[in-house]
C-alpha positions as CSV (number, residue, x, y, z in Angstrom):
1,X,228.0,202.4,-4.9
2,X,225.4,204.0,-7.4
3,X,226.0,206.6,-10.1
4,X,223.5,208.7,-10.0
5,X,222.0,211.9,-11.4
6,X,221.0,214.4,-8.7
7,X,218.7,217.6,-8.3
8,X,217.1,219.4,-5.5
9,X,214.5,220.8,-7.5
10,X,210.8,221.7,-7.1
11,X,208.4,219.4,-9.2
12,X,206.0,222.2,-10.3
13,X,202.4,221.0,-10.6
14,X,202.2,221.0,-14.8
15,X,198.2,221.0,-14.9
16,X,197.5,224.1,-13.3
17,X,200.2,225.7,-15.6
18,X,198.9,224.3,-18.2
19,X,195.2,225.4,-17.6
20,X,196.1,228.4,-17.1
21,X,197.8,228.8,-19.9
22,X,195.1,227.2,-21.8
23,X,192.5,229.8,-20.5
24,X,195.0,232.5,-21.4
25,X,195.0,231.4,-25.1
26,X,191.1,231.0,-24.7
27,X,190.9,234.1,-24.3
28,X,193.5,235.6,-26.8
29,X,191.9,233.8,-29.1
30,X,188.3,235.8,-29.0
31,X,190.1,239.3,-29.2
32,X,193.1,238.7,-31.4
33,X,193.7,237.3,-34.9
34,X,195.0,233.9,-35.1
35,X,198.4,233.5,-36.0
36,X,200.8,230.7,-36.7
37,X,203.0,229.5,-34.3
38,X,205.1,226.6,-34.2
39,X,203.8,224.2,-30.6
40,X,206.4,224.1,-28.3
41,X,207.5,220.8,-26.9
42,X,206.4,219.9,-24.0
43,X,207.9,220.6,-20.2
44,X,207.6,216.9,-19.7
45,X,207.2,213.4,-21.8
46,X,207.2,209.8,-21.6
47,X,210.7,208.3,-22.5
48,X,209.6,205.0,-24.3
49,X,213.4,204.0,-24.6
50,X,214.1,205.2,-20.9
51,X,217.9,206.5,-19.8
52,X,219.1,205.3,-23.5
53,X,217.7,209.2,-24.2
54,X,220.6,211.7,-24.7
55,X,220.1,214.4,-22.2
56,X,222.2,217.4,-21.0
57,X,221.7,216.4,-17.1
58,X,222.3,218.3,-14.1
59,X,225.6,219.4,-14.2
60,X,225.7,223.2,-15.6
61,X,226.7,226.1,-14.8
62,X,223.3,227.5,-15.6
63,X,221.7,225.3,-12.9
64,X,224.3,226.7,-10.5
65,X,223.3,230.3,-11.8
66,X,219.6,229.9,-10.9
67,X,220.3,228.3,-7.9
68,X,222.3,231.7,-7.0
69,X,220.0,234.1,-8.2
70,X,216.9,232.7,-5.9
71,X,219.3,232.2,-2.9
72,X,218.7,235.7,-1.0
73,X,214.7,235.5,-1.9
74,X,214.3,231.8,-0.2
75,X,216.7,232.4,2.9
76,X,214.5,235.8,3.3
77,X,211.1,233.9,2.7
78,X,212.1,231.3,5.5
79,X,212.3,234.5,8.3
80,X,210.0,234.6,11.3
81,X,206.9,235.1,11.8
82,X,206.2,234.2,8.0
83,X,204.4,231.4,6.8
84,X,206.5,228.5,5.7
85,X,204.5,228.0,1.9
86,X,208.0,228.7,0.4
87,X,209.0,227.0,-2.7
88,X,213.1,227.7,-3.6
89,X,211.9,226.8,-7.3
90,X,210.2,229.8,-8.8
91,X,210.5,230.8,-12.9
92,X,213.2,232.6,-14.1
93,X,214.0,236.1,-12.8
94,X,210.7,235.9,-9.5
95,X,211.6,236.3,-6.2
96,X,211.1,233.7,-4.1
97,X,207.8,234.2,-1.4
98,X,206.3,232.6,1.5
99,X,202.3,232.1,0.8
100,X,202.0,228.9,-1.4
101,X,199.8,226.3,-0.1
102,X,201.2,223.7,-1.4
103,X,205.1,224.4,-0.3
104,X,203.6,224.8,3.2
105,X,202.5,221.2,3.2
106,X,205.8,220.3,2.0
107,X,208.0,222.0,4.2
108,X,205.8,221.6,7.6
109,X,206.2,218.0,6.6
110,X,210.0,217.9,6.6
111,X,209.6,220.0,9.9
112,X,207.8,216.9,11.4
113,X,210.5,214.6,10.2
114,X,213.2,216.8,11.7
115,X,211.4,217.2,15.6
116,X,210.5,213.6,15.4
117,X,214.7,212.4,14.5
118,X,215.5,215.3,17.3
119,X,213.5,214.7,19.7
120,X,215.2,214.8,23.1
121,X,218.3,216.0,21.5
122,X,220.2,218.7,20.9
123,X,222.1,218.0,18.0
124,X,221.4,215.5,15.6
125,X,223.7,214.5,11.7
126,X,221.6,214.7,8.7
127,X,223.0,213.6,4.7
128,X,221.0,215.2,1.8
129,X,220.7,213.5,-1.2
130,X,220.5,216.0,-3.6
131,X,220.8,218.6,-1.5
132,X,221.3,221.6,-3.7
133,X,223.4,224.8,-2.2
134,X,222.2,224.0,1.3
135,X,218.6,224.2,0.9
136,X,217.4,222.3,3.9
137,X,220.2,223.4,6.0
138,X,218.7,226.7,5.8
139,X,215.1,225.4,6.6
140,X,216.4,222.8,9.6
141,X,217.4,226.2,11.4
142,X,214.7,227.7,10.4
143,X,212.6,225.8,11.6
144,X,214.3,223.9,14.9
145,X,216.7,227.2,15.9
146,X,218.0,225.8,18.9
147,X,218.9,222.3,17.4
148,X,222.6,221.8,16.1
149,X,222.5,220.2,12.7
150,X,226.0,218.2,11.3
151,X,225.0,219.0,7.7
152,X,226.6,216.4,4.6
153,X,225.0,216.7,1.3
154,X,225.7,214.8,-1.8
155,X,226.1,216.6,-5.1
156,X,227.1,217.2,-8.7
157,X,230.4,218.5,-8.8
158,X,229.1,222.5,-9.6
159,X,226.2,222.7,-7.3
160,X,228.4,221.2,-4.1
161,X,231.2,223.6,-4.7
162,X,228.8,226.6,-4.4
163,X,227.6,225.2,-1.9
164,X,231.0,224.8,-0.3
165,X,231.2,228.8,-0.1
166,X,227.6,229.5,1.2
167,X,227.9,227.2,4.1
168,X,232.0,226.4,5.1
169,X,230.9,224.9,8.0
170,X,228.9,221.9,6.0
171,X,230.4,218.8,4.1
172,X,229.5,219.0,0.9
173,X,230.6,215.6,-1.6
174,X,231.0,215.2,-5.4
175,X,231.3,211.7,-4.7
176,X,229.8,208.4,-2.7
177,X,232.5,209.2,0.0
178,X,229.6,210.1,2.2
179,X,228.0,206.4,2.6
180,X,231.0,205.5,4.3
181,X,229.2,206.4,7.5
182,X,226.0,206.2,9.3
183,X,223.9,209.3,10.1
184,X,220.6,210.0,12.0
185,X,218.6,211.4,9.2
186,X,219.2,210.5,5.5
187,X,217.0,212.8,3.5
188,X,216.3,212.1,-0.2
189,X,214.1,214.9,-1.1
190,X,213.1,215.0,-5.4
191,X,216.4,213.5,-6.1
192,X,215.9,209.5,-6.1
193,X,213.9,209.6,-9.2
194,X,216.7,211.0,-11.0
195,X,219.0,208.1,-10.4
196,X,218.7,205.3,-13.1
197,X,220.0,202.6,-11.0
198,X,217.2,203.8,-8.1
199,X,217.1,199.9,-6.7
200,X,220.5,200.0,-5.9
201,X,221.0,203.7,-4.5
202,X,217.8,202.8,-2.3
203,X,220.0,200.4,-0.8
204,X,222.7,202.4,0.2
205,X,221.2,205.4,1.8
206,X,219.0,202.3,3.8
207,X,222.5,201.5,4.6
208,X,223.7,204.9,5.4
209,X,221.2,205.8,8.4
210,X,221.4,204.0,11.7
211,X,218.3,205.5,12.1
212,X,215.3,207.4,9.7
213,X,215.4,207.8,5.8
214,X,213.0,210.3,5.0
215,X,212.0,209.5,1.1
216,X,209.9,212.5,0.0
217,X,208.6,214.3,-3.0
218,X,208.8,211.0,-5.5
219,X,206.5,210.9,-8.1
220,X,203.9,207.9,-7.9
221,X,202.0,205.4,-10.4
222,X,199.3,203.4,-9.3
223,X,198.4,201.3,-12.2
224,X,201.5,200.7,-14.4
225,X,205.2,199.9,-13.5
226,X,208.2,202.2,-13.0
227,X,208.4,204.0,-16.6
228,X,211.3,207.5,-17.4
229,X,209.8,210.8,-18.1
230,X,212.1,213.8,-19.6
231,X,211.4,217.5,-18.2
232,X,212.7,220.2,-20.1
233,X,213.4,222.6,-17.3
234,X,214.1,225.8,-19.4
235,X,211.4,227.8,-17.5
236,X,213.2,227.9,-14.5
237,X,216.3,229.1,-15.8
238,X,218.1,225.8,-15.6
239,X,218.8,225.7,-19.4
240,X,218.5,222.1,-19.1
241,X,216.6,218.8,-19.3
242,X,217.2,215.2,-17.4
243,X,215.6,212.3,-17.4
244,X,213.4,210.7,-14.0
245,X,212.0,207.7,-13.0
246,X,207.7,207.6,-11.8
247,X,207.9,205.1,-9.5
248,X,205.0,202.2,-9.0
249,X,204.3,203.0,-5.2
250,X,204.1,199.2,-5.0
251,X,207.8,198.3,-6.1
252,X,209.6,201.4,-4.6
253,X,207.5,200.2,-0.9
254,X,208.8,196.8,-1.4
255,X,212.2,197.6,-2.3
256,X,212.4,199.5,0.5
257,X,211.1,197.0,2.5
258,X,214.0,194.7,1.3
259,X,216.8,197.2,2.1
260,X,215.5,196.4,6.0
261,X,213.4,199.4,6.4
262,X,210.0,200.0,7.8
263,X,207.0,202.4,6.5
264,X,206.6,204.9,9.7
265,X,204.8,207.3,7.9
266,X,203.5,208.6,4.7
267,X,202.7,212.1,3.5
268,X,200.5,213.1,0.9
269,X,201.9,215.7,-1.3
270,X,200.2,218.1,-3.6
271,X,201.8,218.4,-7.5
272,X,201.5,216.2,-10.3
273,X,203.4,215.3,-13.6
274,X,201.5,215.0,-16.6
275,X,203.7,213.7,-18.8
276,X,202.7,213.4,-22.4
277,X,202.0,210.0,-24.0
278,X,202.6,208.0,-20.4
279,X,201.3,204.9,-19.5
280,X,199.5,207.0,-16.5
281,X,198.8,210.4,-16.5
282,X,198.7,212.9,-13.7
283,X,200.3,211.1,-11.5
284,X,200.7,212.2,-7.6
285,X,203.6,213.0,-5.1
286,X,203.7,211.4,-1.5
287,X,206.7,211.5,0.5
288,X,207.9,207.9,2.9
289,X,209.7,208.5,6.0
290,X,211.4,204.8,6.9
291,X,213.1,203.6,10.0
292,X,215.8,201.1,9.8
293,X,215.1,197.8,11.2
């Protein structure tokens, strides 16, 4: 099986930030002296030597931290009769809300991909790659209250153990002990960039569902090949930064088309990376939900 390093993370959209952030200076800049300031590095970059780049990964305690802190907010923001534009990622020390936009595409997608695996059904098994503390756990009952929902999720060892006490009823894995079976819904949800070997773990969540893989917020090229780009994820209190693939949308449909699965549908996400000095900038999201042939 692969080795891989996972996260159920947000992607945040880097050119609005930026922009803003831009105008913000703009506009200091007319009213205040200048002053000098040594430039920040940037939250993400192209990785010309790819996953030969020390990083500090996944595994922290900080990451666990954050993931704790936002909990209450995101459980509350999923609550009838809100709005689901809920993103669990927010900056450091905000609450979580339910009124972006672009979260609301992204979760009424997965809510799609959930009726359409349960429909006729009452209970259905899902695996999360990735999964965080329990994050789509808490959105599948959200979402589909009446539908019973055998949760596994595969994680770094700090992040499954939380997870562990939030949800005793779930099987949560520090290991590939979870591919042993076959489950109705694989989800892989901003987590199969992250592992180096991508081909390969591809293969074995294809192998793993007997019936949907739902692929989903994986950032896309167009032009180039697959190249690495580092985030530095300090922002969002994760102390952190880890390395990701951007996939060539051609080579991750036709890898997937060699693990024996079939395009059923594709979603078209909103967020981009604009990672400095890559082959192709401002690259998109889109999400893949396969079926196995």
């Amino acid at each position: 099986m692969s080795r891989i390093g996972l996260a159920a993370k947000q992607l945040t959209p880097p050119l609005l930030w930026y922009a803003l952030k831009r105008a913000k200076e703009g506009m200091r800049g007319r009213s205040e002296p200048e002053t000098t300031t040594t430039a920040e590095p940037p939250e993400w970059e192209y990785v010309s030597e790819g996953w030969a780049r020390p990083t500090k990964g996944w595994d922290t305690e900080a990451v666990v931290a954050a993931y704790r802190e936002k909990w209450p907010s995101y459980v509350a923001a999923l609550a009838e009769p809100r709005p689901l534009g809920v993103y669990h990622e927010v900056v450091a020390g905000e609450s979580v809300e339910p009124h972006d936009r672009e979260a609301h595409n992204m979760l009424v997608s997965f809510a799609y991909v959930l009726a359409r695996v349960a429909r006729g059904r009452d209970r259905i098994s899902m695996l999360v790659w990735g999964g965080g503390l329990g994050h789509y756990l808490a959105l599948s009952r959200a979402v589909l209250p009446d539908l019973t929902v055998e949760y596994h999720c595969r994680e770094l060892p700090n992040v499954a153990a939380a997870g562990r006490e939030l949800f005793p009823e779930g099987f949560f894995y520090a290991d590939d002990s979870c591919l042993v079976r076959r489950y109705d819904l694989v989800l892989a949800s901003s987590s199969l960039q992250y592992a180096e070997a991508w081909r390969d773990t591809l293969h074995d969540l294809a192998g793993a569902t007997h019936s949907y893989l739902y692929v989903t917020r994986v950032p896309l090229a167009s032009r180039v090949p697959s190249f690495v780009v580092l985030q530095r994820a300090q922002r969002y209190g994760y102390e952190t930064e880890y390395l990701g693939w951007v996939f060539n949308r051609g080579e991750l449909l036709e890898e997937a088309d060699s693990a024996g699965l079939s395009l059923v549908r594709e979603f078209l996400l909103f967020g981009q990376i604009d990672a400095e000095g890559a082959p192709e900038r401002a690259v998109e999201h889109r999400g893949f939900l396969f079926a196995r042939r």
